[in-house]
C-alpha positions as CSV (number, residue, x, y, z in Angstrom):
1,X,15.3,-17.8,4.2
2,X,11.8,-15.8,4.0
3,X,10.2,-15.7,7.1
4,X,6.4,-16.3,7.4
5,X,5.3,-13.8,9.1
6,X,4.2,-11.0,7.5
7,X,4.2,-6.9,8.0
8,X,2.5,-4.2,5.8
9,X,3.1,-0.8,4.6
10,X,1.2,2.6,3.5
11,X,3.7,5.6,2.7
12,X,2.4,9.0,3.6
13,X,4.5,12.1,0.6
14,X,6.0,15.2,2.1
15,X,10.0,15.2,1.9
16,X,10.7,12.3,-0.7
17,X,13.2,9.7,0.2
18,X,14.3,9.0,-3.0
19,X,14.0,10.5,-6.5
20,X,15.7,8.2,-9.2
21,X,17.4,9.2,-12.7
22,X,15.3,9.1,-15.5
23,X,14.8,10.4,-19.4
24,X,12.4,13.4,-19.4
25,X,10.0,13.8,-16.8
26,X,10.7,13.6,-13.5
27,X,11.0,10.0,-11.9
28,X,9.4,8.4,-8.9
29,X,9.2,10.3,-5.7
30,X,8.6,8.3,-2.2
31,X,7.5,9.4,0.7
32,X,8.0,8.7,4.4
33,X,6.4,5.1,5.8
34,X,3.7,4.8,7.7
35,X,1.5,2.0,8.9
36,X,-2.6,1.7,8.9
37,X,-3.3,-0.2,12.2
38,X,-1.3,-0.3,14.9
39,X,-2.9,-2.3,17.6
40,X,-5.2,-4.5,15.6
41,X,-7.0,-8.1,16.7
42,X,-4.3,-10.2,14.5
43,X,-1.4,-8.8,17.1
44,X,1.2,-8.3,14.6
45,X,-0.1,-10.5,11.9
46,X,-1.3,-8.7,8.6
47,X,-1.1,-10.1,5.3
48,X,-2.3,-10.2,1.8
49,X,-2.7,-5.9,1.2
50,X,-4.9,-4.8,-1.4
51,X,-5.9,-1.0,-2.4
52,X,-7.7,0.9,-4.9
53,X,-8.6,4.2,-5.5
54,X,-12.1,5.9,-5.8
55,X,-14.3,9.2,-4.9
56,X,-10.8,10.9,-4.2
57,X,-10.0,8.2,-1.8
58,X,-7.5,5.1,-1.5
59,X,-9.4,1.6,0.3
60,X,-6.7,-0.5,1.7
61,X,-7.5,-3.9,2.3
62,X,-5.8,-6.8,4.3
63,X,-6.1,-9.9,6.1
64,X,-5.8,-9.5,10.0
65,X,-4.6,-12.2,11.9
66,X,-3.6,-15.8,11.6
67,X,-5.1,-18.0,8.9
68,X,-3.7,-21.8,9.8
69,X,-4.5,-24.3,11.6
70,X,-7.1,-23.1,14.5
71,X,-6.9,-19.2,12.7
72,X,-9.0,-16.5,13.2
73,X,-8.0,-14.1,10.6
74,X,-10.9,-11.8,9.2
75,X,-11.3,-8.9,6.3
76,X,-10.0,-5.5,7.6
77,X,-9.7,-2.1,5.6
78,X,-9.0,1.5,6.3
79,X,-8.9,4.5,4.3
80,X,-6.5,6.8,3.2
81,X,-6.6,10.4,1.7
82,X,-4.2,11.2,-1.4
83,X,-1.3,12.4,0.7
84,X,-1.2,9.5,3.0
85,X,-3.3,10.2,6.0
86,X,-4.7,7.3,7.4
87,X,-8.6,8.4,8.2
88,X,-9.9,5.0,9.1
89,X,-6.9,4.3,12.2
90,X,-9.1,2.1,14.1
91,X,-9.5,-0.1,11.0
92,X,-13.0,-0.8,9.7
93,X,-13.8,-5.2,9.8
94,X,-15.4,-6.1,6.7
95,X,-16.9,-9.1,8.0
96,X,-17.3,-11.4,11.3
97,X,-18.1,-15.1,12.1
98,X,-16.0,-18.3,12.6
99,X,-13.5,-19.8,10.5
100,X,-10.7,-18.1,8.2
101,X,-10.9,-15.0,5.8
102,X,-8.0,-14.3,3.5
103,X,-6.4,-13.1,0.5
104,X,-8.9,-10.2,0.2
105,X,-9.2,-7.9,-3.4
106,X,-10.5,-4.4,-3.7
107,X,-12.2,-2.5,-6.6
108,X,-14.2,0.4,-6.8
109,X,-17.2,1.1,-9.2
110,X,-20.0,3.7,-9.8
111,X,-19.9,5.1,-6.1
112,X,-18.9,2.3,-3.9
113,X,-16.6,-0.6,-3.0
114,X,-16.4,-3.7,-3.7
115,X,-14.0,-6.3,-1.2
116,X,-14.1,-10.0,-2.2
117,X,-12.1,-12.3,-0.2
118,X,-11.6,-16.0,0.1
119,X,-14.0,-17.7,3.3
120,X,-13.6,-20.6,5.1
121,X,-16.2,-20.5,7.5
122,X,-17.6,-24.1,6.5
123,X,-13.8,-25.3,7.9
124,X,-13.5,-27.6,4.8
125,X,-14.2,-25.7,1.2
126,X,-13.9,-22.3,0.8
127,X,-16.2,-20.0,-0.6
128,X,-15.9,-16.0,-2.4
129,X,-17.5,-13.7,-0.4
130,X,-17.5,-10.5,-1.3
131,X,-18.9,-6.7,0.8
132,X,-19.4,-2.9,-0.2
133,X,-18.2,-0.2,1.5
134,X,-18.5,3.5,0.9
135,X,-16.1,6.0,-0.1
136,X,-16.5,7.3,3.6
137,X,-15.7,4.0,5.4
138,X,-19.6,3.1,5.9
139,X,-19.9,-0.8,5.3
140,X,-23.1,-1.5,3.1
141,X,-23.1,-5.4,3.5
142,X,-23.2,-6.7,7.1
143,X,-23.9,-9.9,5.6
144,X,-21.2,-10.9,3.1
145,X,-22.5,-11.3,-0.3
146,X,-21.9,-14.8,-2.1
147,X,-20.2,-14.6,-5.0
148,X,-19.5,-18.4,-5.3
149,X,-20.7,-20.6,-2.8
150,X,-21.3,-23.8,-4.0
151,X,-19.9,-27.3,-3.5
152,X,-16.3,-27.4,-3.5
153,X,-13.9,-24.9,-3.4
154,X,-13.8,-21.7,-4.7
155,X,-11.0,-19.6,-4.1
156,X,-8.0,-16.7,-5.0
157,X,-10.4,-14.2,-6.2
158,X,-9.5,-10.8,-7.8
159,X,-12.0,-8.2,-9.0
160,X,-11.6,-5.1,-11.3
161,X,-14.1,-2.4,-12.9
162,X,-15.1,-0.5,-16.2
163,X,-16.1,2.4,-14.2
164,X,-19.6,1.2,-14.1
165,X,-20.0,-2.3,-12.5
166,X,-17.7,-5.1,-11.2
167,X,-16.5,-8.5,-12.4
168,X,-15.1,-10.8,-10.2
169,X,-12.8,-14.1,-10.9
170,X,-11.8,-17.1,-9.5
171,X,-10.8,-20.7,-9.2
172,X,-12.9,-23.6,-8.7
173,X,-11.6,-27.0,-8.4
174,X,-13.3,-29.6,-10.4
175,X,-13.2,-32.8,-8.0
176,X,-14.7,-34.8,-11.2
177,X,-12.0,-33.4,-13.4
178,X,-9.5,-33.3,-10.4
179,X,-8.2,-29.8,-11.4
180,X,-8.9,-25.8,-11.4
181,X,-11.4,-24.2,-13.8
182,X,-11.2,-20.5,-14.3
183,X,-14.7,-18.3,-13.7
184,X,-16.0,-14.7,-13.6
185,X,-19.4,-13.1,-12.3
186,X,-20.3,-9.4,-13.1
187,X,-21.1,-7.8,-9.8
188,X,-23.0,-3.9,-9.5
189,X,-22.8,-1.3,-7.2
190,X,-26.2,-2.3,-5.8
191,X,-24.8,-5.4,-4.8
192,X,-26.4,-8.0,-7.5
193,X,-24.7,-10.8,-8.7
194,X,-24.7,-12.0,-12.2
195,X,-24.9,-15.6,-13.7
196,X,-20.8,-17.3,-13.2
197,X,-18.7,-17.2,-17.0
198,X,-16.6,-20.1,-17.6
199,X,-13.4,-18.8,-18.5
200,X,-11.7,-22.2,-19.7
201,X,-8.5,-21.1,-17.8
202,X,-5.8,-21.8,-15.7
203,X,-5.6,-20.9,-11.6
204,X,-4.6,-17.5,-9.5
205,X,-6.2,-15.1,-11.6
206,X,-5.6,-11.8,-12.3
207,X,-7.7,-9.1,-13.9
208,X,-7.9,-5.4,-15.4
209,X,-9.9,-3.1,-18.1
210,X,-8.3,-1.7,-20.4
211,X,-11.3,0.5,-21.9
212,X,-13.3,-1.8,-23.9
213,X,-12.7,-5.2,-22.4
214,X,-10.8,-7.4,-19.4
215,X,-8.2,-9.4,-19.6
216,X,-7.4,-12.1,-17.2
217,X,-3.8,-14.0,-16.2
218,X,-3.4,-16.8,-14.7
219,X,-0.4,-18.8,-13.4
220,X,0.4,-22.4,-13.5
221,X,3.7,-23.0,-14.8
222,X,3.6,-20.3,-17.3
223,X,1.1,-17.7,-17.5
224,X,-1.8,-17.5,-20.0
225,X,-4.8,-14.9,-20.3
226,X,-8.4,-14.6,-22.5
227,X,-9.8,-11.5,-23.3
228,X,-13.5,-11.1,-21.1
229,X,-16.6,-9.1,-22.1
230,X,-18.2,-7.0,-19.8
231,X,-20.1,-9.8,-18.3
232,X,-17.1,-11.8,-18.0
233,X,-17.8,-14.0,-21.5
234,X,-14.5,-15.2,-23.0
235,X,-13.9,-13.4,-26.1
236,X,-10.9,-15.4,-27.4
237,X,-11.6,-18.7,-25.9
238,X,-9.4,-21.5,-25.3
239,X,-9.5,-24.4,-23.4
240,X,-6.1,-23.7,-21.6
241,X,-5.7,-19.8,-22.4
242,X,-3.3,-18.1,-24.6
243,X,-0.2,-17.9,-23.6
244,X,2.1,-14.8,-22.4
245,X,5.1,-16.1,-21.1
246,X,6.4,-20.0,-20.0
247,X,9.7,-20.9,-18.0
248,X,7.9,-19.4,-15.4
249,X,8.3,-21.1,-11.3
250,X,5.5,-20.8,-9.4
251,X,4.2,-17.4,-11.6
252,X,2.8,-14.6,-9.6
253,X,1.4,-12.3,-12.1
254,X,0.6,-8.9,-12.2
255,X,-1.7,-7.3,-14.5
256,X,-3.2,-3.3,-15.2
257,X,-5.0,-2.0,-18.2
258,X,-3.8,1.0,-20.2
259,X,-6.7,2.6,-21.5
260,X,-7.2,2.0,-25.4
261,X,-4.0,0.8,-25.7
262,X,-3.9,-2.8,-24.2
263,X,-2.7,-4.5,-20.7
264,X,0.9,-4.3,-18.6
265,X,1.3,-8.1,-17.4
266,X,4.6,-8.6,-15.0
267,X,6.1,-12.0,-13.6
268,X,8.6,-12.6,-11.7
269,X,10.9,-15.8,-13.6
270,X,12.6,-18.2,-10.8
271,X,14.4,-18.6,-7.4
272,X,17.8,-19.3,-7.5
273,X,19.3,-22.8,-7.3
274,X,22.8,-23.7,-6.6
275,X,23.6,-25.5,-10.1
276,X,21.9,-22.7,-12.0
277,X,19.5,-24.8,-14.0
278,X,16.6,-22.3,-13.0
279,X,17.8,-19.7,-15.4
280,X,18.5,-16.3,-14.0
281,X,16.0,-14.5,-11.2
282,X,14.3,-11.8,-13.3
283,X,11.2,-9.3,-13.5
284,X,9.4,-9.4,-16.6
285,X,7.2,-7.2,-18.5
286,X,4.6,-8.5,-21.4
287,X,2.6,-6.1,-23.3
288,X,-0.8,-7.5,-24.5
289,X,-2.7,-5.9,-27.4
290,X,-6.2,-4.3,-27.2
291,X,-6.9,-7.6,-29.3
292,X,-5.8,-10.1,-27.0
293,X,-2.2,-11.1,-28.3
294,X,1.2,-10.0,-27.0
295,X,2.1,-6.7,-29.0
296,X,4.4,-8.5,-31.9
297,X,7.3,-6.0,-30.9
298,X,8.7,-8.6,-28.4
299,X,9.1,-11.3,-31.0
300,X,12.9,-10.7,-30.6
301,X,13.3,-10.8,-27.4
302,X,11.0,-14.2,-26.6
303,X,13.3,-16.6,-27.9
304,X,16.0,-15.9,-25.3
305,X,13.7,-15.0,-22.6
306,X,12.6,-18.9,-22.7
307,X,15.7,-20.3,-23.7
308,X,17.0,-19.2,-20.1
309,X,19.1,-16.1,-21.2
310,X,21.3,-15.4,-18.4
311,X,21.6,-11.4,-19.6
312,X,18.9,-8.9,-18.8
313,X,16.5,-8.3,-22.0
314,X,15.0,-5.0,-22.8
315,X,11.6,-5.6,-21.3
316,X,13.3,-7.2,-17.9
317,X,13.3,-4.6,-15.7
318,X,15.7,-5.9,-12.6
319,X,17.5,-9.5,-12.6
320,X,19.6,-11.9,-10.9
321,X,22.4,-14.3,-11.3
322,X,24.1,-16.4,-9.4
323,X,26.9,-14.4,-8.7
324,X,24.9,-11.5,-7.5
325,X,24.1,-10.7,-4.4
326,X,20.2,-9.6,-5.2
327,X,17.5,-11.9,-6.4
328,X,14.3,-10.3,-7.7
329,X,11.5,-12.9,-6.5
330,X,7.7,-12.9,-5.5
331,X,4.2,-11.7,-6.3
332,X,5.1,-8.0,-8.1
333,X,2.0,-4.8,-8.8
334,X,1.9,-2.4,-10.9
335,X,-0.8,0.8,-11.8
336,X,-1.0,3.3,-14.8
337,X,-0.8,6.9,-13.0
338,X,-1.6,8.6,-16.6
339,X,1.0,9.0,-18.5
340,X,3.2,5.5,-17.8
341,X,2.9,2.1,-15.9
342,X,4.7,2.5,-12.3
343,X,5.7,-1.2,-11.9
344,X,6.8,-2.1,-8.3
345,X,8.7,-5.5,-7.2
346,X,10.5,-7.1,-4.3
347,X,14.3,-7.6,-4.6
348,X,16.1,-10.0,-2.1
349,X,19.2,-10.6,-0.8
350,X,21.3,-14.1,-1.3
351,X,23.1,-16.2,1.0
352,X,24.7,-19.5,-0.3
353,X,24.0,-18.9,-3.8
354,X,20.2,-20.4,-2.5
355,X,18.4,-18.7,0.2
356,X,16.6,-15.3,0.0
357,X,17.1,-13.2,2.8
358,X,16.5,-9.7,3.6
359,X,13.9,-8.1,1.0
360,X,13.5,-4.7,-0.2
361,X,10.9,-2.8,-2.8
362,X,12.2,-1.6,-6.2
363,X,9.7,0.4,-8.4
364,X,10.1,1.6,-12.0
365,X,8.0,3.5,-14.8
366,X,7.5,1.3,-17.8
367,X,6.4,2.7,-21.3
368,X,5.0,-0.3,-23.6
369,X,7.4,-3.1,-22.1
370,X,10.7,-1.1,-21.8
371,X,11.5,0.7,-18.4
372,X,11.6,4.9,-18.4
373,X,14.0,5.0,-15.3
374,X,17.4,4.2,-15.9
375,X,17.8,2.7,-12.5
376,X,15.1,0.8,-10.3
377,X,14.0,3.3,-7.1
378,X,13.9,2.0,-4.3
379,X,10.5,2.3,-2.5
380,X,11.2,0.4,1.0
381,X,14.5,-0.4,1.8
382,X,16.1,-1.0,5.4
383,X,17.3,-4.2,7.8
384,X,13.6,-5.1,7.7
385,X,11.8,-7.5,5.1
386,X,9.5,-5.8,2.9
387,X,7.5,-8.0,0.3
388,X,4.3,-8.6,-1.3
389,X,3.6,-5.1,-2.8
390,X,0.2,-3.5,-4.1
391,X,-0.4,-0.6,-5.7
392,X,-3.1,2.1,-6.7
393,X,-2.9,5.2,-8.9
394,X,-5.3,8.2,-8.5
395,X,-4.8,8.8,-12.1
396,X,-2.8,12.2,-11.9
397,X,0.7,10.9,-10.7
398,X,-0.2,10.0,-7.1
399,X,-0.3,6.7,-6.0
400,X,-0.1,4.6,-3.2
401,X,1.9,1.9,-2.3
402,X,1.5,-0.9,0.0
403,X,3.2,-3.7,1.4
404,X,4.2,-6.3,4.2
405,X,6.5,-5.0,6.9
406,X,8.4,-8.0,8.5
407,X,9.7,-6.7,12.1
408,X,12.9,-8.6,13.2
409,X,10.2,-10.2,16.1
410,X,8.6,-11.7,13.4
411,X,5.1,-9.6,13.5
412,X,4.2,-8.4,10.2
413,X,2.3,-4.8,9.6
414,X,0.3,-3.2,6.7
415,X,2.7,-0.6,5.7
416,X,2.9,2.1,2.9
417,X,4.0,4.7,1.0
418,X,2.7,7.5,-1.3
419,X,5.0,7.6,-4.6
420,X,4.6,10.6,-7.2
421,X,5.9,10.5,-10.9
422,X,5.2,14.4,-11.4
């Protein structure tokens, strides 16, 4: 079974691990492992990694230390140069006080930072918090910045940039309504906070720009999206979103723009059961339109991706049946690096037909909603559990990738990798 605990990665390139087969130009290289804080206040508990590149710098962002009952986890970050060199090895805390700070999200805009995490000071409803930090690790905010403080809770935030400003999204549940509403705020470099959008949508958001406008995902079941302004104003509203993709257990989208040409959107489909009525295990890609809509070249294919095909369709990029040994499961990333989307995923083991055991990372280059590589590459793969990717592109074929380490002790560690497509 998964464990709990948690460990995360950053890679560092020199003499690549693996290089994979593809068709044309060279496929994904990966370089050696390394991690961003050794000795940290969580004692072997990270979780949650984030990262983003800006100002020829990569911000990695996680959540150090325990977040249950009696927790003290808080906000930490460190930076890394574009060939893996962790510069920040003491770690830089984003913010202090009492209570619980998790599931932190990292953009960058203009000429800063922008973390926003999920706060649980108050010790009942949790708020969205968000801080600045510099390109050279200098932390603008000492006093968090509300993004969405009010009564109730307000949680699972993610943020993303047009180059110029911030908007940030989130869930807030309704107690009168008794469920989850969707909403965005635009947020600038200075650090002011615009008036909160409605989306109309479902829970766990997800957002990127794609050149002109957002577009945001969310998971509940099946996963939908609506198109955002620049202020975060739906521009195709509906109620419950549109939708991308049902047949869909416990969704854990993925989303990144491709400028002028639309948005990448990846889900994982569903854990394996013993009788099979889950349908297979499998990694999806959706490609939406700079309009909105899912680009009309899938039509084909949805019919027997929701009808529970047991084969692997052409915009599937790993699966799993239950007579394989390998189960492709779990919150999946994915960045454009220039030229394609680099798509990265955890692939687990099976025991009994029904538990998932050890975990590894797989990546891919997608074009449109077909992988490039004719094999997945694998980005992390030894006795150890790796899970819960992130990744961020620099925008000329380097990225970094992130990722939970879990150590056979059961700490976890921010680990990573630096992964080149040319």
């Amino acid at each position: 079974m998964i464990r709990s605990s948690i460990l995360i990665a950053v890679i560092v390139l020199s003499v690549p691990l693996t290089v994979g087969s593809a068709t044309g130009d060279n496929a994904i290289q990966v370089g050696p492992e390394f991690r961003l804080f050794e000795d940290g206040p969580g004692k072997g508990i990270q979780r949650s990694p984030h990262v983003a590149f800006g100002d020829g710098v990569y911000l990695v962002v996680w959540q150090e230390g325990w977040h249950g009952e009696d927790g003290n986890a808080r906000i930490y970050a460190a930076r890394v140069s574009p060939d893996g060199k962790v510069l920040s090895p003491g770690g830089i805390q984003v913010a202090a006080g009492a209570g619980v700070q998790e599931h932190p999200r990292v953009a960058f805009a203009g000429d800063v930072f922008l973390v926003v995490w999920q706060d649980l000071s108050g010790g009942k409803d949790a708020d969205v918090l968000a801080a600045r930090l510099s390109p050279s690790g200098k932390l603008l905010d000492t006093k968090p910045v509300a993004i969405a403080a009010g009564p109730g809770t307000q949680a699972l935030p993610d943020v993303a940039s047009d180059g110029d400003k911030f908007l940030v999204v989130w869930q807030s549940f309704d107690r009168d309504a008794s469920a989850y509403k969707g909403f965005a705020a635009r947020m600038t470099p200075t650090g002011d906070v615009g008036e909160a959008m409605e989306t109309g949508a479902l829970p766990q958001p997800r957002i990127a720009w794609c050149g002109d406008a957002y577009l945001a995902v969310y998971g509940d079941g099946r996963v939908t999206s609506v198109k955002l302004d620049r202020d975060g104003r739906p521009i195709n509203p509906s109620k419950w979103g549109h939708e991308v993709v049902r047949n869909v257990r416990q969704p854990k989208p993925a989303i990144t723009g491709v400028p002028e040409r639309g948005w990448l959107v990846m889900v994982h489909r569903s854990v394996p059961d013993y009788w099979g009525w889950g349908g297979p295990g499998g990694m999806r890609c959706y490609f939406v339109t700079p309009e909105g809509e899912l680009d009309p070249s899938l039509a084909p294919h949805l019919k027997q991706d929701r009808a529970g095909n047991w084969g692997r369709l052409p915009h599937w990029l790993d699966v799993g049946n239950r007579d394989t040994t390998t189960w492709p499961w779990g919150r999946p990333a994915c960045a454009w690096d220039g030229r394609h989307v680099v798509a990265v995923w955890t692939r687990h083991h099976v025991e009994k037909k029904v538990m998932l055991t050890n975990s590894d990372l797989f990546a891919t280059r997608v074009a449109g909603w077909t992988p490039v590589d004719k094999e997945a590459i694998p980005v992390a793969k030894d006795a150890t559990e790796e899970q819960n990717p992130a990744v961020a592109s620099a925008g000329n074929g380097h990225l970094l990738c992130i990722y939970e380490k879990h150590a056979p002790d059961g700490s976890v560690f921010v680990t990573g990798r630096v992964l080149r497509t040319r």
